[in-house]
C-alpha positions as CSV (number, residue, x, y, z in Angstrom):
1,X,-69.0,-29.7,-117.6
2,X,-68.5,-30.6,-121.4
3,X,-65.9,-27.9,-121.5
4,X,-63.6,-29.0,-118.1
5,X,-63.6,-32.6,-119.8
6,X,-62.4,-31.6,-123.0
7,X,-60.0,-29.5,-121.6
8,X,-58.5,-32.1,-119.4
9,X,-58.8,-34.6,-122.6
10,X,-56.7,-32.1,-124.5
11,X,-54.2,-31.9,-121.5
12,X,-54.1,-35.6,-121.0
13,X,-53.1,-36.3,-125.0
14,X,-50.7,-33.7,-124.9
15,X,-49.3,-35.5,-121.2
16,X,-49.7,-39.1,-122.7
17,X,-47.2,-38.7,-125.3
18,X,-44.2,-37.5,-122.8
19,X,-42.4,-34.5,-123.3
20,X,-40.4,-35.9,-126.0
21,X,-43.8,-35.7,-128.3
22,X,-43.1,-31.6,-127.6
23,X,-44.8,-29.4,-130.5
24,X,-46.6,-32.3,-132.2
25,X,-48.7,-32.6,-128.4
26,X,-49.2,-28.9,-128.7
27,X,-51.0,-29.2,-131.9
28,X,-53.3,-32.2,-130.7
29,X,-54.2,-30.0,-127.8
30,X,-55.1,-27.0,-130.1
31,X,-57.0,-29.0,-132.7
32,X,-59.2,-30.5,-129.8
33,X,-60.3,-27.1,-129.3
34,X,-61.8,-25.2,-132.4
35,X,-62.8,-21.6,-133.1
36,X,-63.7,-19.2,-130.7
37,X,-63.4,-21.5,-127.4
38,X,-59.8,-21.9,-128.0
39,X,-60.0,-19.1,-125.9
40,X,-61.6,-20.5,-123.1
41,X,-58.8,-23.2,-122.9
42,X,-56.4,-20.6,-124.0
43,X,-53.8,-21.1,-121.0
44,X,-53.8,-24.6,-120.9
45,X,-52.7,-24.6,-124.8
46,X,-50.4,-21.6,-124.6
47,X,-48.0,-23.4,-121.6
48,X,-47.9,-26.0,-124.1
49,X,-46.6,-23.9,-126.7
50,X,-44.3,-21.8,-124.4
51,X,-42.6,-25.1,-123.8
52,X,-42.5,-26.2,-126.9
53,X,-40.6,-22.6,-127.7
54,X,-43.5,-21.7,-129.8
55,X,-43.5,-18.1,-128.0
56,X,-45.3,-16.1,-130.8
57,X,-48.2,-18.5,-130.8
58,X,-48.2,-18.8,-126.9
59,X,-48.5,-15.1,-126.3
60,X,-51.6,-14.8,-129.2
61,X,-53.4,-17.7,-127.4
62,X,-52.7,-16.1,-124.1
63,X,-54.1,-12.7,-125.1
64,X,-57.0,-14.8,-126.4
65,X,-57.5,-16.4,-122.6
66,X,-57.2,-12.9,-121.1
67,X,-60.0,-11.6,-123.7
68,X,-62.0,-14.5,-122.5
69,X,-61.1,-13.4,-118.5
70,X,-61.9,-9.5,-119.5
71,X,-65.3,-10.9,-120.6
72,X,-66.1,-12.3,-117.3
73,X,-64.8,-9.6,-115.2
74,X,-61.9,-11.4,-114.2
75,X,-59.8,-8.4,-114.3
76,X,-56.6,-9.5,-112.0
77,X,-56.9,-12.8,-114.1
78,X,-57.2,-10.9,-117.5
79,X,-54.3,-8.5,-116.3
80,X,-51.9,-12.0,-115.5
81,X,-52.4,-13.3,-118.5
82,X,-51.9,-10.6,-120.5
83,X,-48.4,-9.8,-118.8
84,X,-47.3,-13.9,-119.8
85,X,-48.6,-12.8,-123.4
86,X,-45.9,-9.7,-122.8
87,X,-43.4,-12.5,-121.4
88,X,-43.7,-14.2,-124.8
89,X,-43.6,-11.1,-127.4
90,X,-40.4,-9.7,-128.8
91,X,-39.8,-5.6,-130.2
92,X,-41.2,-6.5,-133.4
93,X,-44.7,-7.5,-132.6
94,X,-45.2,-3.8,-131.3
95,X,-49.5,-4.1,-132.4
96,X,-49.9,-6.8,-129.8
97,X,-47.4,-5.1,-127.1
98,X,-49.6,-2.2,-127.2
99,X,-52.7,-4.0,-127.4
100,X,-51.7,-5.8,-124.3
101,X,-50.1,-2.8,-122.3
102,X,-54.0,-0.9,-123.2
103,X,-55.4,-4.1,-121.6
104,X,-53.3,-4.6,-118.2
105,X,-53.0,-1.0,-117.4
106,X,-57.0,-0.7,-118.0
107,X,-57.4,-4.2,-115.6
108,X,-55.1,-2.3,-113.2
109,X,-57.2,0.5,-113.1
110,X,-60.6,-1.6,-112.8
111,X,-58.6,-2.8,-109.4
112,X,-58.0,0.5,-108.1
113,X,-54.3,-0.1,-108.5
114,X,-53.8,3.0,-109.8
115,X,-49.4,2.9,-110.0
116,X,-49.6,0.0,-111.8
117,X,-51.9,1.3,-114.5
118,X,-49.8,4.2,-115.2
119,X,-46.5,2.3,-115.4
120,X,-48.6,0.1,-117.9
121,X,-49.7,3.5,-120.1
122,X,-46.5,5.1,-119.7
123,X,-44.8,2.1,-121.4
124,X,-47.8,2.0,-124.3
125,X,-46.9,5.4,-124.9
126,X,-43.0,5.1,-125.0
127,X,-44.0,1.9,-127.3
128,X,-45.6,4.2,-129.3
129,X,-43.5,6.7,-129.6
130,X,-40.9,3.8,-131.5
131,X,-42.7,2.9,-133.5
132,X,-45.0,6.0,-134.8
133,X,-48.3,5.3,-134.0
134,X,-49.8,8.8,-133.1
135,X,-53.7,7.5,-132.0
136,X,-51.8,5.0,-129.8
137,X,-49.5,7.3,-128.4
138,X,-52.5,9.6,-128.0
139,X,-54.8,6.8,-126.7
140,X,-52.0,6.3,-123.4
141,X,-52.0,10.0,-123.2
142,X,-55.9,10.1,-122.8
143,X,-55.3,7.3,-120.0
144,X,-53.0,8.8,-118.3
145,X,-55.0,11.9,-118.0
146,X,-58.0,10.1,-116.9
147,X,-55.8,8.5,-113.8
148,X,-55.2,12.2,-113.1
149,X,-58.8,13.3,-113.4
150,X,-59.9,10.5,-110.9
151,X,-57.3,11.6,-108.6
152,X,-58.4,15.0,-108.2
153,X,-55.5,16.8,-109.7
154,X,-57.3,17.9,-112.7
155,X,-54.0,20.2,-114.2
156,X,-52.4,17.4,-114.8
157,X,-55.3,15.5,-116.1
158,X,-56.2,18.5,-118.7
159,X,-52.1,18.9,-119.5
160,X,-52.3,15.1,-120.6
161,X,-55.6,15.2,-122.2
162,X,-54.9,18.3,-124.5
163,X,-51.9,16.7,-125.8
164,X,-54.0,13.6,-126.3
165,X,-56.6,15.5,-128.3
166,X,-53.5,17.3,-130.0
167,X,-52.3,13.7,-131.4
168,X,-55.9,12.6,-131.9
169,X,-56.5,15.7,-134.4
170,X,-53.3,15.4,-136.4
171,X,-53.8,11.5,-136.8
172,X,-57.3,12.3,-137.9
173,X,-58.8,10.1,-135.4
174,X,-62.5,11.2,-135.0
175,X,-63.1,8.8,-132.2
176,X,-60.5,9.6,-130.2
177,X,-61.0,13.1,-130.7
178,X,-64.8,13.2,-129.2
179,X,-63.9,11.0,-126.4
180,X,-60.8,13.3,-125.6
181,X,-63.4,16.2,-125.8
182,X,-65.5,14.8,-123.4
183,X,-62.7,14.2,-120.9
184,X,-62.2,17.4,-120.8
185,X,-65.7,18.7,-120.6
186,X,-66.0,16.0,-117.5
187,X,-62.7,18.2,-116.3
188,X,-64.7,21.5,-116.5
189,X,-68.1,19.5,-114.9
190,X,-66.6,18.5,-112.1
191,X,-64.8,22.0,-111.6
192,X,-68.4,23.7,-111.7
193,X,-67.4,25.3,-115.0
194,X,-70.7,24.0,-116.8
195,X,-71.1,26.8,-119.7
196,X,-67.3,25.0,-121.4
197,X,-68.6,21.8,-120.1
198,X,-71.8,21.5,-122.0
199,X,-69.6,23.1,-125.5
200,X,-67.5,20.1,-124.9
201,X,-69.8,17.9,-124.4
202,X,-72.0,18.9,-127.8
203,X,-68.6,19.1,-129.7
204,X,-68.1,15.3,-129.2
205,X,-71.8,14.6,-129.4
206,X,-71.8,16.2,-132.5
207,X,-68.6,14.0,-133.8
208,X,-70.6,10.9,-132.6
209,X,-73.4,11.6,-134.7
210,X,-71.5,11.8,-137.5
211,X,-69.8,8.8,-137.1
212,X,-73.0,7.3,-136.3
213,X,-71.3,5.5,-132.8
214,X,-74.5,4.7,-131.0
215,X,-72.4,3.8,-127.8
216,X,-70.7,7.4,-127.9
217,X,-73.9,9.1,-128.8
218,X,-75.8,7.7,-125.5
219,X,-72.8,8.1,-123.2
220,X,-73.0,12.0,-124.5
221,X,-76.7,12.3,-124.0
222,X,-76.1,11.1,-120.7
223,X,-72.8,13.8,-119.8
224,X,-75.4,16.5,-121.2
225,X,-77.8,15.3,-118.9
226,X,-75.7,15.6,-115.7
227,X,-74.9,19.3,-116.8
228,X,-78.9,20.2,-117.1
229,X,-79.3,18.2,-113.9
230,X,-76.6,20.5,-112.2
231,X,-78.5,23.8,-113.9
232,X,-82.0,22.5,-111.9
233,X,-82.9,21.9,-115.9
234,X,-84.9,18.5,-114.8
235,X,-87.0,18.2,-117.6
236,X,-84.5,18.2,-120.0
237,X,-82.0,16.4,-117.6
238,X,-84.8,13.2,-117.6
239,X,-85.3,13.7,-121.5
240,X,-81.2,13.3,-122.0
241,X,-81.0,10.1,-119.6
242,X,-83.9,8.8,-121.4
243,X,-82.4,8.9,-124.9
244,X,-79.2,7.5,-123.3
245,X,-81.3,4.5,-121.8
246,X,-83.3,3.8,-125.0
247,X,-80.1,3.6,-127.1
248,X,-78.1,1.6,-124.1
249,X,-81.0,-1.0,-124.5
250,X,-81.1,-0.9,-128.6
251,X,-76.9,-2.2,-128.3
252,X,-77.8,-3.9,-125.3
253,X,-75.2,-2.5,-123.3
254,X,-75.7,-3.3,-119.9
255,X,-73.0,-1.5,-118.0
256,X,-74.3,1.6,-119.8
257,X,-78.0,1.0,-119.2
258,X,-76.9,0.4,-115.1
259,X,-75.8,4.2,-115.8
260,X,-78.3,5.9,-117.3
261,X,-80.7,4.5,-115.0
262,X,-78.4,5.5,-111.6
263,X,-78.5,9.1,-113.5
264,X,-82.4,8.9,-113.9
265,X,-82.5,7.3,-110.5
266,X,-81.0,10.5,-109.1
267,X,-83.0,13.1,-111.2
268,X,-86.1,11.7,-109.6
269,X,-85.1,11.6,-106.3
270,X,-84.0,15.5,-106.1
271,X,-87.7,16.0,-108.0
272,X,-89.3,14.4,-104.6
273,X,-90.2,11.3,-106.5
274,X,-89.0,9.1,-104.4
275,X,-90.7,6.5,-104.8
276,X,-90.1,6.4,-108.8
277,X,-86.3,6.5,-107.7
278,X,-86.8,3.3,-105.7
279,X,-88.3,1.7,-108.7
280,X,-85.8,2.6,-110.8
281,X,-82.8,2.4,-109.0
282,X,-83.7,-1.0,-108.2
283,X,-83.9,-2.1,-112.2
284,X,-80.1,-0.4,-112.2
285,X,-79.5,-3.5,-109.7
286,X,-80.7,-6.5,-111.0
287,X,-79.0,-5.2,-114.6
288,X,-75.7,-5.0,-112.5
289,X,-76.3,-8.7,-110.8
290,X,-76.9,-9.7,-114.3
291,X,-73.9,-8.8,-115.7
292,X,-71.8,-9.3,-112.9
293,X,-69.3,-12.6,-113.0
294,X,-71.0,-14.1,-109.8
295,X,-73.3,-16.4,-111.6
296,X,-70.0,-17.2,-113.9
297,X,-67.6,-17.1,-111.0
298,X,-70.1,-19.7,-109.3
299,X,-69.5,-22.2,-112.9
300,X,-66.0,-22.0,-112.7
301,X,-66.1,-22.8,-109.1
302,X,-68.2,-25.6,-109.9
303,X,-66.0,-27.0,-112.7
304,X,-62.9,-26.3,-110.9
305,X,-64.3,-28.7,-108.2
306,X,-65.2,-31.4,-110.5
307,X,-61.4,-31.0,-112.5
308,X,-59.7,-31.6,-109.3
309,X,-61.4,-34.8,-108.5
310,X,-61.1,-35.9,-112.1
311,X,-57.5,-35.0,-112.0
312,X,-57.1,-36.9,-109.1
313,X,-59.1,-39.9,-110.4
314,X,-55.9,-40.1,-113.2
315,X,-53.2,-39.7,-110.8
316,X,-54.8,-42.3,-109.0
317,X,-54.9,-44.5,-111.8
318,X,-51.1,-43.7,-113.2
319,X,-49.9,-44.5,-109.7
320,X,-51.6,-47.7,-109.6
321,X,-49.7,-48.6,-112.8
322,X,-46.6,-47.0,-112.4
323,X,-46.7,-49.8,-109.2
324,X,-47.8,-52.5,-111.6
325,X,-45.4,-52.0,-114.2
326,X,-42.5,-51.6,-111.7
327,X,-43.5,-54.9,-110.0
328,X,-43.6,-56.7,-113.3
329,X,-39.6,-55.3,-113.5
330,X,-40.6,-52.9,-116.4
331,X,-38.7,-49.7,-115.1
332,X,-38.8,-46.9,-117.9
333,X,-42.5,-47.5,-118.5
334,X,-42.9,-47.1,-114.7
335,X,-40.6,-44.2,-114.2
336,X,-43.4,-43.0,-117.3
337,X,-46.6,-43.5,-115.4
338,X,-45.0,-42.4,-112.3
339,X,-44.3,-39.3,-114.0
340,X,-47.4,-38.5,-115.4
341,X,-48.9,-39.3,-111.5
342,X,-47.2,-36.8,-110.1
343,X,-48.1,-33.9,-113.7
344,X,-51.7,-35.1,-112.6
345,X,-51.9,-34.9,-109.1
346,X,-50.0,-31.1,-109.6
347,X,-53.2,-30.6,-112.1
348,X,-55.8,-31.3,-109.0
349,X,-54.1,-29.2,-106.5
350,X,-54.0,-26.2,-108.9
351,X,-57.7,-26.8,-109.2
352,X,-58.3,-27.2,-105.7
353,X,-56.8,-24.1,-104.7
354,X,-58.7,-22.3,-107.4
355,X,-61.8,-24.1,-106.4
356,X,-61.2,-22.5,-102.9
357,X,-60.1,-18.8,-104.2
358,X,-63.3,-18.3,-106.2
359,X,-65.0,-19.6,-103.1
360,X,-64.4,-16.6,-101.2
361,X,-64.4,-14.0,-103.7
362,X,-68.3,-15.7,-104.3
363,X,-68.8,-15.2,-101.1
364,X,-67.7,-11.4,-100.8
365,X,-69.6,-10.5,-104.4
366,X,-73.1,-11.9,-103.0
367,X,-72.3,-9.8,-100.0
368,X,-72.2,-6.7,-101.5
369,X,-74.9,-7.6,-103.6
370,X,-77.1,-8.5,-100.4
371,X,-75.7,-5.0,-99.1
372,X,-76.9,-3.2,-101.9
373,X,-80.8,-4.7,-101.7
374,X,-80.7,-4.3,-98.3
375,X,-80.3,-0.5,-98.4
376,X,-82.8,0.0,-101.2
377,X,-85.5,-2.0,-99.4
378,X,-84.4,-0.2,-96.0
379,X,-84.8,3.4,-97.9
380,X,-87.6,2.2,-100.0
381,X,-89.5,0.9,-95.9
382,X,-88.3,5.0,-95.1
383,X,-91.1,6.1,-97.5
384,X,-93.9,4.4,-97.4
């Protein structure tokens, strides 16, 4: 709870010194909080400088709150926060704009809100377009084409993509280039075409090995391993998931490890080992109710809880003086407290109401999560 009660102490010094105190209370709050948990209190500072008309530092410490959102799977959070950070940025700061259009349209797409993410990359790219920036420009593009693919209308998706990796050459981009290559070998994958698939696939693996990108080279392992998995190759199918997994676990990358293990998982099952599949499957869940945000969701439900009632300990307190000071025929110090009361007691009901939001979404998460052990113990019951 450290964190809630310096927060509200940043809050409360900004508050105490009235709005008259303006920017100078902005810079108190900031100070408070150092380094990299600025970002953690990032909204609370960046209203403070929005009103101060400090809109260029607002929108960088709200881009830093939504980073801090993203990290927690907070992805409509993340995606509000980035559009305030939009709210606050002018033509001129075009590297944020399209660092923050990237962000919501790839939070809109985590929500299945698939319109929304393509009005986000369609602005990117017109964004891009202004001002030049060919691997941006070619970066919406490769969105754009992937909202296509997972739609099912994969001429579109390969129209979009093939400009993408058109852009990605000329700029000389070699990142964007193997990931664009892979797109398109998932295109010919999930059409059945595996011969241009796999050529695809070992293009961009081969690009990844160059570059040395561990992250790329395991997520190609893993594409080439679904393609010898669809051949009935299972040896070498297990072998390519295996590589993918030991890297995923060298970078620690969790979402990827969950991955590779679903695509060993599978590979087992359609050998007849079932009960291998089980086993492994089940790691693939506990990594995925690791990295989930219920355990965080369950803090910040906690500290929202205990903000509320310390917010509405000081709007207690105000209240109470406001009444004294008004009493004692001191009316502008009253009219003061009485102000700060009512900031306060605004302050516990936002935290209330978020105290009762994450509530239910906790409640939903574990249920799926309950959902998911239940049908792995039920199968795994099936097969012994």
């Amino acid at each position: 709870m450290k964190k809630t009660l310096a927060k509200n102490q940043a809050t409360s010094g900004c508050f105490s010194k009235g709005k008259a105190a303006g920017a100078g209370s902005v810079c108190t709050a900031s100070d408070l909080v150092a380094g990299s948990r600025k970002g953690e209190y990032g909204e609370v500072i960046a209203r403070h400088l929005e009103l101060a008309g400090n809109k260029h530092s607002a929108a960088h410490m709200y881009v830093a709150a939504a980073k801090v959102a993203h990290g927690r799977y907070l992805f409509e959070r993340a995606y509000d926060l980035y559009r305030k950070a939009m709210e606050n940025l002018d033509e001129s700061e075009a590297g944020l704009i399209l660092e923050a259009l990237h962000e919501m349209g790839n939070m809109a797409q985590a929500r299945a809100k698939m319109d929304i993410a393509l009005e986000c990359f369609n602005r990117m790219l017109q964004v891009s377009w202004k001002c030049v920036c060919r691997s941006k420009g070619a970066a919406a593009l490769s969105k754009i084409g992937r909202i296509h693919r997972q739609q099912g209308d994969f001429r579109a998706a390969r129209a979009f993509l093939e400009r993408s990796l058109g852009l990605f050459t000329q700029a000389a981009d070699k990142r964007g280039v193997a990931s664009t290559k892979d797109d398109l070998g998932t295109i010919n994958f999930l059409q059945g075409n595996y011969e241009p698939a796999l050529q695809l696939y070992n293009e961009a693996l081969n690009l990844r090995l160059e570059m040395r990108d561990e992250r790329g080279v395991a997520l190609s392992y893993e594409h080439i391993g679904q393609i010898e998995r669809a051949n009935g190759n299972y040896d070498e199918a297990e072998k390519r998931s295996r590589d993918a997994l030991e890297i995923r676990r060298k970078i620690n990358d969790e979402e990827g490890m969950i991955s590779a293990l679903n695509l060993m998982g599978i590979i087992a099952f359609e050998r007849g080992v079932r009960e291998a599949a089980i086993s492994i499957w089940k790691e693939a869940l506990e990594h995925a109710v690791k990295i989930s945000n219920l355990r965080m969701m369950e803090s910040d439900q906690r500290e929202a809880v205990e903000a509320a009632a310390d917010w509405g300990s000081k709007a207690a307190a105000a209240a109470a003086k406001a009444r004294e000071l008004r009493a004692a025929g001191n009316t502008a110090e009253a009219d003061r407290f009485e102000n700060l009361a009512r900031v306060a007691l605004k302050r516990q009901i936002d935290f209330e109401g978020q105290g009762k939001d994450l509530s239910a979404s906790i409640a939903q998460q574990a249920a799926v999560v309950e959902k998911l052990k239940t049908g792995l113990n039920t199968m795994a019951g099936k097969l012994e």
